[in-house]
C-alpha positions as CSV (number, residue, x, y, z in Angstrom):
1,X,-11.5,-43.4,61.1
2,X,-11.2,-41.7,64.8
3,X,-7.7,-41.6,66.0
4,X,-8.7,-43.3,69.1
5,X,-10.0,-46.5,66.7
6,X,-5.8,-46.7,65.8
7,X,-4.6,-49.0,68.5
8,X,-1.4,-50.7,68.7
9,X,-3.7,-54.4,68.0
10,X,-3.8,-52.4,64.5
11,X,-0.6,-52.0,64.1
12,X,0.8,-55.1,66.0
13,X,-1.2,-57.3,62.9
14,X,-1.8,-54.8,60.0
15,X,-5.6,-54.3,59.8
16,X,-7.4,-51.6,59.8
17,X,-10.0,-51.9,62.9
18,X,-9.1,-53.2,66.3
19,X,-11.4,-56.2,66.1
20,X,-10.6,-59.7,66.2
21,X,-13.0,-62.8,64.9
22,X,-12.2,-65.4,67.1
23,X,-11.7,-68.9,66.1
24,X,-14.8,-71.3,67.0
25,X,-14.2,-74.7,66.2
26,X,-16.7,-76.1,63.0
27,X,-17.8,-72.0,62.4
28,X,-14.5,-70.3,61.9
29,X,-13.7,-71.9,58.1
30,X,-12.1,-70.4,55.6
31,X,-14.9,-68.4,54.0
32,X,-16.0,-66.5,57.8
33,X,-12.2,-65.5,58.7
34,X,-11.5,-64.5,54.6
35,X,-14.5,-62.2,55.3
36,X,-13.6,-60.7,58.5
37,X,-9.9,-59.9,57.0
38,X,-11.7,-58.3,54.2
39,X,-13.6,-56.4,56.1
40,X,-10.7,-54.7,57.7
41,X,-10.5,-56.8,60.9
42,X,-8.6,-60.2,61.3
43,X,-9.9,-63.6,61.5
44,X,-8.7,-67.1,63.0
45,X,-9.3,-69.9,61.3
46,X,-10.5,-72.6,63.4
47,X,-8.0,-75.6,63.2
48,X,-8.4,-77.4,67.0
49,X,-10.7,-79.8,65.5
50,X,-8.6,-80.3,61.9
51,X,-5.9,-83.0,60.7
52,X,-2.8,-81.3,59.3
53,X,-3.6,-81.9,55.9
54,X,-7.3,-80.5,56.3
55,X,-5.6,-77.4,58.1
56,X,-3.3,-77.1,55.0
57,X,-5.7,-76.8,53.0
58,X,-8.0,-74.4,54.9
59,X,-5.5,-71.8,55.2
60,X,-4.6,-72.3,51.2
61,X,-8.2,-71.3,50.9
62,X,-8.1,-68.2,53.1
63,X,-5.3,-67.2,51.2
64,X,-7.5,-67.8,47.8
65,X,-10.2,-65.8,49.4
66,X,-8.0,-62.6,51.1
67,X,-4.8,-61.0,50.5
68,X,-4.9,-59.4,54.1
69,X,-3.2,-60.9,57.5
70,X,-5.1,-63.6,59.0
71,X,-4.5,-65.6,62.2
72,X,-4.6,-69.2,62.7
73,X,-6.0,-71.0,65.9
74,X,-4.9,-74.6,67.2
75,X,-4.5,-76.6,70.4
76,X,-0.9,-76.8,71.4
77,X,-1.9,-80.6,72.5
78,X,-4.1,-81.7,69.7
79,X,-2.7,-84.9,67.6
80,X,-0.8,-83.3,64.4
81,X,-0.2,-80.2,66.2
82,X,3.8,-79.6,65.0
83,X,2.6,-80.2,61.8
84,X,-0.2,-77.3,61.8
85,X,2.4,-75.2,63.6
86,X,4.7,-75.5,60.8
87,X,2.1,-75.3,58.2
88,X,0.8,-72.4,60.1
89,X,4.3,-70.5,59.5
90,X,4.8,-71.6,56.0
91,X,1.5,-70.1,55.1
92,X,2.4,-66.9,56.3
93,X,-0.3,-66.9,59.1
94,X,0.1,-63.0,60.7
95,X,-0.6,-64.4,64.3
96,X,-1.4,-67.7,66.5
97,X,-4.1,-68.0,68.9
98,X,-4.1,-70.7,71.7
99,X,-5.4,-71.4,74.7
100,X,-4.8,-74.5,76.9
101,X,-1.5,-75.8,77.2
102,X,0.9,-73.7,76.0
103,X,4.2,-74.9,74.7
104,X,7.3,-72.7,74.8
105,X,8.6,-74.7,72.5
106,X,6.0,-73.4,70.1
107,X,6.0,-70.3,71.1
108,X,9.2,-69.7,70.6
109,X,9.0,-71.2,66.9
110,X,6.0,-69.1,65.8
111,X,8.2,-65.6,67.2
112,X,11.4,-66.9,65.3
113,X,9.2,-67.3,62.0
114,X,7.6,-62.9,63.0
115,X,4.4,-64.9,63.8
116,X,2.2,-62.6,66.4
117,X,1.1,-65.0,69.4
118,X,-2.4,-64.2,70.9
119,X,-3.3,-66.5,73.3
120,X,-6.5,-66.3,75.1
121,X,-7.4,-66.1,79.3
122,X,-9.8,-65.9,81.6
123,X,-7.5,-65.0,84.6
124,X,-4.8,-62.6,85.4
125,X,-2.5,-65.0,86.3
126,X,-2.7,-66.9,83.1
127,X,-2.2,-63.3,81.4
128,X,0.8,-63.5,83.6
129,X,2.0,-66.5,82.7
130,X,1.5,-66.2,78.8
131,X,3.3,-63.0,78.9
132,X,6.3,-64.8,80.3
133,X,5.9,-67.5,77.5
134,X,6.0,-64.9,75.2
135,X,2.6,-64.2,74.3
136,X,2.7,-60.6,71.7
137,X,-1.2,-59.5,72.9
138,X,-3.4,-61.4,75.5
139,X,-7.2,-61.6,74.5
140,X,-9.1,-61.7,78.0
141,X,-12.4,-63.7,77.9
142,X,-15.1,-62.8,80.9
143,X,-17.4,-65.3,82.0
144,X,-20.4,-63.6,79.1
145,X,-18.0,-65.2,77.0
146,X,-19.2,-68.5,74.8
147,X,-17.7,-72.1,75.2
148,X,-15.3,-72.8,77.6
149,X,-15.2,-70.1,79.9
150,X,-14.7,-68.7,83.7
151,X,-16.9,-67.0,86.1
152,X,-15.3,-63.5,86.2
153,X,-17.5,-60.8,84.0
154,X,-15.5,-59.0,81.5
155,X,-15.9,-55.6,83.3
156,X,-13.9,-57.2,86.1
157,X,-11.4,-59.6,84.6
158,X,-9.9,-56.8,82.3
159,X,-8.9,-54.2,84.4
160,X,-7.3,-57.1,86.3
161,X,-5.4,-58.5,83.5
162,X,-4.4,-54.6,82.3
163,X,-2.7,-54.3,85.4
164,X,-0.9,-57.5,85.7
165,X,1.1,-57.4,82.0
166,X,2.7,-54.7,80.1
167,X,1.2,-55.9,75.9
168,X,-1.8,-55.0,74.5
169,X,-4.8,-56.5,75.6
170,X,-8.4,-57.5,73.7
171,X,-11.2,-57.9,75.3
172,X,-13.9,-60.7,74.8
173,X,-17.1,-61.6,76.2
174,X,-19.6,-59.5,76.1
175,X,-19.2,-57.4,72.6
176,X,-21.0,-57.4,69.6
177,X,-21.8,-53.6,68.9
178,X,-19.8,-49.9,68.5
179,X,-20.8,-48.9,72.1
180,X,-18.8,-52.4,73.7
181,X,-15.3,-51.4,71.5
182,X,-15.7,-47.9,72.6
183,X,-16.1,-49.2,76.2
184,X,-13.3,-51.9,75.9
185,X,-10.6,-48.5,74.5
186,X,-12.3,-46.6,77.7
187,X,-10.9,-49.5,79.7
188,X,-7.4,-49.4,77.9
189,X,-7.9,-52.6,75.8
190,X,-6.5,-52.2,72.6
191,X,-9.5,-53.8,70.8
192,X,-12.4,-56.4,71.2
193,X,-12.2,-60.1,70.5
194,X,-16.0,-61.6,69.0
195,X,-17.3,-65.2,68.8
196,X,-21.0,-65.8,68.9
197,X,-21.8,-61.8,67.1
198,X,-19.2,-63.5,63.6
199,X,-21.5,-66.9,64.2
200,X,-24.4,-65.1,63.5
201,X,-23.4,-63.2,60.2
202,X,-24.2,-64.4,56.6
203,X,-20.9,-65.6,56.4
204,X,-21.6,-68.5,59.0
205,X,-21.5,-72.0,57.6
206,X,-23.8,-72.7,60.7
207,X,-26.9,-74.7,59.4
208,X,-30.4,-72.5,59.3
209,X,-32.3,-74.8,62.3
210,X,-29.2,-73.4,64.3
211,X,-28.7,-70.3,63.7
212,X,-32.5,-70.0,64.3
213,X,-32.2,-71.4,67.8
214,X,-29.2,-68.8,68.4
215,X,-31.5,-66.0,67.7
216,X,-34.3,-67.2,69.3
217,X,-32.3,-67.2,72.6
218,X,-32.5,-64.9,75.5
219,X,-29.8,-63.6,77.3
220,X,-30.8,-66.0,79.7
221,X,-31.2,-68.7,78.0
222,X,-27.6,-70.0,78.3
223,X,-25.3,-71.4,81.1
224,X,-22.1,-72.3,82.2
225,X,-21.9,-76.0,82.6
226,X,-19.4,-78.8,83.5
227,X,-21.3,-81.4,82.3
228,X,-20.3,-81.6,78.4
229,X,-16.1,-82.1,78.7
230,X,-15.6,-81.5,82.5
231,X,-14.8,-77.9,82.1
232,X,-16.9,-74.4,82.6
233,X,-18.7,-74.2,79.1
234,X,-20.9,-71.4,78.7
235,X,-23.9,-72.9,75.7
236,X,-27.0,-72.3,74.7
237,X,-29.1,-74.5,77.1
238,X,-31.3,-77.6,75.0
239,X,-32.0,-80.6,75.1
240,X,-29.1,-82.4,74.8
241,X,-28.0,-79.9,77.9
242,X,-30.6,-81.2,79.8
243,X,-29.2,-84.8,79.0
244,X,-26.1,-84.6,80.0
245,X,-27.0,-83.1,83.2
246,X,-29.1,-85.2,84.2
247,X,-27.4,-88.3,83.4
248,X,-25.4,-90.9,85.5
249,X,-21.7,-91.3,86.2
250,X,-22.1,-94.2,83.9
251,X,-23.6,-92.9,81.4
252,X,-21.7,-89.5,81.2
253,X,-18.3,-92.6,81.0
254,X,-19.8,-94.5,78.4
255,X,-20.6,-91.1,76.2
256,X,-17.1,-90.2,76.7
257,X,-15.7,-93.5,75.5
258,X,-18.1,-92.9,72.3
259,X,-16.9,-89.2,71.4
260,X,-13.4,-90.9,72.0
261,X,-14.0,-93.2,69.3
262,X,-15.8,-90.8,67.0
263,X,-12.8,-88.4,67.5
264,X,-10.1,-90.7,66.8
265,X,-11.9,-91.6,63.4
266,X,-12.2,-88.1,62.8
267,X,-8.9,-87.1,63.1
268,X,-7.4,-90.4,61.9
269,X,-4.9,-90.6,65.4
270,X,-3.9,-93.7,66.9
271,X,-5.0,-94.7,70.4
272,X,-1.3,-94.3,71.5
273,X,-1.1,-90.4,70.0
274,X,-4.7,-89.8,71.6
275,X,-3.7,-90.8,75.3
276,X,-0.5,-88.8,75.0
277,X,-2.8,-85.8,74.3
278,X,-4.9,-86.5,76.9
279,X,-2.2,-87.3,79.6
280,X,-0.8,-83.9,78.3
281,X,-3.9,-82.3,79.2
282,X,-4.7,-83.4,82.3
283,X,-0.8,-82.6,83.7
284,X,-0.9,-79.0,82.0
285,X,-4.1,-78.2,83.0
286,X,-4.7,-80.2,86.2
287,X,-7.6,-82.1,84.7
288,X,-9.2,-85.0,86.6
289,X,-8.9,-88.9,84.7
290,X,-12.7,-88.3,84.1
291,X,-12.1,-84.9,82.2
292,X,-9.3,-86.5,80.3
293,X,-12.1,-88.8,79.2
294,X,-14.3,-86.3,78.2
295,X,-12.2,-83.9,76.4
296,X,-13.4,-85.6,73.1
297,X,-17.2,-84.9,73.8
298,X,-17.0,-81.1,73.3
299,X,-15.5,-81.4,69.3
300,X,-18.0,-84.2,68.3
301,X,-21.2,-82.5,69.9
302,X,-20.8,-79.5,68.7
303,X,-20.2,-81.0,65.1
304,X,-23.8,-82.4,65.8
305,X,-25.2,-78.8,65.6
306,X,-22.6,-77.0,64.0
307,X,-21.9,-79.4,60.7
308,X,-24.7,-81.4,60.7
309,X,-27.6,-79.2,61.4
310,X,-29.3,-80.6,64.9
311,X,-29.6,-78.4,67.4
312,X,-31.0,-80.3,69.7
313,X,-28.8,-83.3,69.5
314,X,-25.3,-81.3,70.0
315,X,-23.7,-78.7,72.0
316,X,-24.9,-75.2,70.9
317,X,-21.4,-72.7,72.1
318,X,-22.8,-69.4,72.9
319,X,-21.6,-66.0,74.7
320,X,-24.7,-64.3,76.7
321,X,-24.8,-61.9,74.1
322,X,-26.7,-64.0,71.9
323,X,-29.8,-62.7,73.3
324,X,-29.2,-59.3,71.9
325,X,-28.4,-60.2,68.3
326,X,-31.5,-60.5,65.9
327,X,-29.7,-60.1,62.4
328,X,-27.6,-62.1,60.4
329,X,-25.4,-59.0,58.6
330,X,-22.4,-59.9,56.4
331,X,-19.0,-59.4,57.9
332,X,-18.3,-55.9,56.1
333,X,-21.5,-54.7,57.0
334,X,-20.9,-55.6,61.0
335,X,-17.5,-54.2,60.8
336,X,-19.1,-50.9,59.2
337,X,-21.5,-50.2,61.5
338,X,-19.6,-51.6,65.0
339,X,-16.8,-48.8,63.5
340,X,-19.4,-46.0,62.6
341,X,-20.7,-46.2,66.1
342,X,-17.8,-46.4,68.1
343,X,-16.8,-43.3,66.4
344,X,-19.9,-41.6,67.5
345,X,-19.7,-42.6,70.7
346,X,-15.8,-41.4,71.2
347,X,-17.0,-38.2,69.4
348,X,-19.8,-37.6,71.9
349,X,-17.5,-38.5,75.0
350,X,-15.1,-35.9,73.3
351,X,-18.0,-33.0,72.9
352,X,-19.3,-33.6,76.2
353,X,-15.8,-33.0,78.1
354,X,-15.2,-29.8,75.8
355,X,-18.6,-28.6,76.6
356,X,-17.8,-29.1,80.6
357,X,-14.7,-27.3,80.6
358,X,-16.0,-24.5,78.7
């Protein structure tokens, strides 16, 4: 492998290629993040949308399916969430990735324990802020980016949040081939972060009628919405888009109240431990009462798709960059090639610069 593929993300989590699978709730299960570590990159196991005993015995099974670092994902708020934060250290996870809501408190647990904290932005400042909370290696998401998202292209947002903190830096939104990680290195990241390219390899558990509307998508055929939890979401636009958008006050309230119900039996919380999360939301990240509300819908929906197999009846997550993937590879073979031609890109770079001097 090209010296220039060595980054300090390889050597800050012990893999062998700067390249991240990133944790998307219902896709990233055991068998997709075993893969990825296997491959030579890490994965994060998707456990936002887990209870603690489910996330116990997810990362049991990653550990049954790799003997190389993997990373765990969770939301700092979600009911359960010291629980998966402990389970998360006595599993010997490598790294943590979060977004919303940070705790110090848990931060400051996971560094104790030698766990690597990668929390994810989509502004400098928040790169700012993380840093300050302790974050090991930011992962900055430009608005290509799938699910919930901001409006800032990648080629934008990452010399931004370069700038602004002093660790390593992985870029997301946007990547799914060798040419993107040699780009991102150009830039100064220290690797690339990818969502919707590990959805679409034969690894997914995602059901065959969706992956088949994921590859039958253009790149622009998806959209940053507000109308699914209240937040930028950038999804594959279908019909249940179209619903939710064109729906009433009313009826966006009563579908709320619905996932909230569906959620709670999912995740076996009580109304009481539910509320708390939401109230915690809303102060840490200045959401509205109505957002608070809908924070439920985005789990549930995308289940619909996701677990279930409707497409059209759930949320479909996407980055932009579905539009450009037509193959469903396995992890290694992804890895391979994304690796082989970076190399040849660097190499090229490199022979063209000798060239002009001579």
């Amino acid at each position: 492998m090209s010296a220039a593929l060595r980054t300090p993300l390889c050597d800050i989590l012990g893999i062998r290629h700067p390249i991240i699978q990133t944790a998307m709730g219902w896709v990233a299960t055991p068998e997709l993040t075993a893969a990825t570590c296997n491959a030579g990159g890490i994965g994060f196991l998707a456990c936002a949308t887990l209870r603690p005993d489910e996330a116990e015995r997810a990362m049991t099974r990653v550990k049954e399916l790799t003997d190389q670092p993997f990373g765990v994902n969770f939301l700092m708020e979600q009911p359960g969430a010291a629980e998966i934060a402990e389970a998360i250290i006595r599993h010997g996870a490598k790294a943590a990735s979060y977004s919303r809501s940070p705790s110090k408190a848990f931060v400051e647990r996971f560094k104790a324990a030698g766990i690597v904290c990668i929390p994810t932005v989509g502004a400098a400042r928040h790169a700012e802020k993380a840093v300050q909370l302790g974050a090991d290696v930011i992962v900055c998401q430009g608005g290509e980016g799938g699910g919930h998202t901001g409006s800032v292209p990648t080629s934008l947002l990452l010399p931004q949040v370069l700038d602004t903190v002093d660790v390593p830096v992985v870029a997301a939104g946007g990547f799914h081939d060798g040419r993107g990680l040699a780009a991102a290195l150009a830039y100064g990241a220290a690797g690339i972060a990818m969502g919707t390219r590990f959805l679409l390899t034969a690894e997914s558990p995602v059901p065959h009628e969706t992956l088949k509307r994921y590859l039958a998508a253009s790149v622009t055929d998806t959209k940053i919405s507000t109308a699914i939890d209240g937040l930028p979401h950038r999804v594959v636009v279908n019909e249940m888009l179209r619903r939710l958008e064109s729906g009433t006050a009313l009826g966006r309230l009563v579908r709320a109240l619905q996932s909230g119900l569906a959620y709670r039996k999912m995740t076996g919380a009580s109304i009481p431990v539910l509320l708390r999360a939401a109230l915690t939301m809303q102060k840490n990240d200045r959401l509205t009462r109505t957002q608070a509300l809908m924070q439920a819908n985005s789990p549930i929906l995308i289940r619909r798709a996701m677990v279930e197999g409707h497409p059209a009846e759930g949320v479909l997550p996407s980055g932009q960059v579905t539009g450009v993937i037509e193959d469903l590879p396995t992890c290694a073979a992804l890895i391979a090639r994304i690796v082989e031609e970076a190399e040849r890109r660097l190499e090229a770079l490199a022979t063209r610069g000798t060239a002009s001097a001579n």
